[in-house]
Steps between C-alpha positions, in 0.01 A plus 500: 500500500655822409482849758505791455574805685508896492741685720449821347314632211526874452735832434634415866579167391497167308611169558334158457529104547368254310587090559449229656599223797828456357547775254504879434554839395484893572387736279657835574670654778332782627491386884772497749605148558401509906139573312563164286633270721198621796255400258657170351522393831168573611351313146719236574682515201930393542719783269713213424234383248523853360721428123480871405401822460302654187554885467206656297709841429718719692268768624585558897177334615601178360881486588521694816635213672632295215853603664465331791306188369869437315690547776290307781273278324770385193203390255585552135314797341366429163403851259541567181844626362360890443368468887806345620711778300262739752554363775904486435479889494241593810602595805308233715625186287841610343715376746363128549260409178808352302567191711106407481382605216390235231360632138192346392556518098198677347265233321648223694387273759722449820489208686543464921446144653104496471460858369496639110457868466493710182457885547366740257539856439191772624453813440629778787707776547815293716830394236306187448229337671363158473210234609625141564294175439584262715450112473533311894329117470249521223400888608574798270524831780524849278528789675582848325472795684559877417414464151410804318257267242412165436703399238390167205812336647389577840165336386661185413657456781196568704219312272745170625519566854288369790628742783523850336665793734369875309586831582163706538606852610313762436137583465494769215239742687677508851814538299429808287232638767801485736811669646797372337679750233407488166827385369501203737138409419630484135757285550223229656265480262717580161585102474805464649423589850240271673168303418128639561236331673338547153835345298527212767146401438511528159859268474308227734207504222783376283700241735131354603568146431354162659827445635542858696411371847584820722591836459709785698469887466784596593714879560191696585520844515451710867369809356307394173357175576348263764488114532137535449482679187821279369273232581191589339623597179701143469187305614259684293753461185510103547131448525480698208758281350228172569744369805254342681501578893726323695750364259743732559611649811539879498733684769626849531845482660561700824745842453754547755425170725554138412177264341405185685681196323281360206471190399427415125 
């Protein structure tokens, strides 16, 4: 049985698990590792089954503590070569990414004991930034986060999935109606900045497939959105899409706070 946990899913934050009894990996690095190892512990999960760590992009939210995962935890990071390239050069990774760092070849499938991963390329405003499908014991686990739009190749991967993790960040009205500068708001919705509730429900019209068991809103905003609304719009999108109720699980992931484990 595969789980599946949030420790973080916002601007303050991201990092994620997905695996299972005997196997593992993170998906980003934006928690300190007393954070990780507090809730591994209290899910019961050993960081010896951990065989890596996926970096989405190198945007400060994501690789805060990517530093001090390669010093302390010595798990192999796996990025592409333009992310790794990034990370080389920023001040939070420079001095320790070399050691760890393993490039996933774009287009190619890499292979852990249990665990296949491809990544693919999504649109936002980062020197590259990517969603990874992820194959653990018959499950396919996507997960692509600040994406500016839902891409055809992001649609592949996520028509073949049966755990899909999507950014929904925004909802258009509180965005525009609210505070933030117009240059920043801009940047959000101008497809390479983040998804809508609108987009994300819309993109999950598309992935609807009988094998898409359960679904995770994920990186939802403080200021322009609310699990509720991120919620409705998804739900509302996949009955319109003929999924009947109860097929597939729908979630909104929890900000700056870790989710319950999940088991899928």
């Amino acid at each position: 049985m595969l789980r599946f946990f949030s420790l973080s899913s916002g601007s303050c934050g991201n990092c994620y698990y997905v695996g299972t009894e005997d196997k593992g990996i993170i998906i980003d690095a934006g928690v300190s590792l007393k954070q990780l190892k507090k809730v591994f512990l209290s899910a019961g999960i050993d960081l010896d089954t951990v065989q890596g760590v996926l970096i989405t992009h190198d945007h400060l939210d994501h690789i805060r503590f990517l530093g001090t995962f390669c010093k302390r935890l010595y798990k192999p990071v796996y990025t592409t070569e333009a992310i790794f390239s990034a990370l080389q050069r920023h001040s939070f990774t420079s001095s320790v990414i070399g050691s760890c760092c393993r490039v996933i070849p774009e287009g190619k499938t890499v292979e852990l004991p249990g665990i296949s991963l491809n990544c693919f390329e999504v649109p936002h405003d980062a020197t590259q930034t990517v969603g990874y499908s992820i194959n653990i014991d018959g499950h396919t686990f996507v997960i692509m986060t600040d994406i500016g739009r839902f891409t055809d190749e992001a649609a592949v991967y996520a028509a073949k999935a049966d755990t899909l993790v999507i950014e929904s960040n925004y909802d258009m009205d509180m965005l525009i109606r609210g505070s933030y500068p117009y240059e920043l708001k801009m940047r959000i919705i101008q497809g390479c900045g983040h998804l809508s509730n609108d987009e994300c429900a819309s993109a999950l019209k598309r992935a609807a497939h009988p094998g898409l068991k359960n679904i995770f809103l994920c990186h939802l905003s403080e200021n322009n959105n609310t699990p509720e609304m991120a919620y409705a719009t998804s739900s509302a999108a996949l009955e319109e899409a003929g999924v009947a109720k109860g097929t597939v699980q729908l979630r909104c992931l929890p900000r700056t706070y870790p989710s319950p484990v999940f088991f899928l």
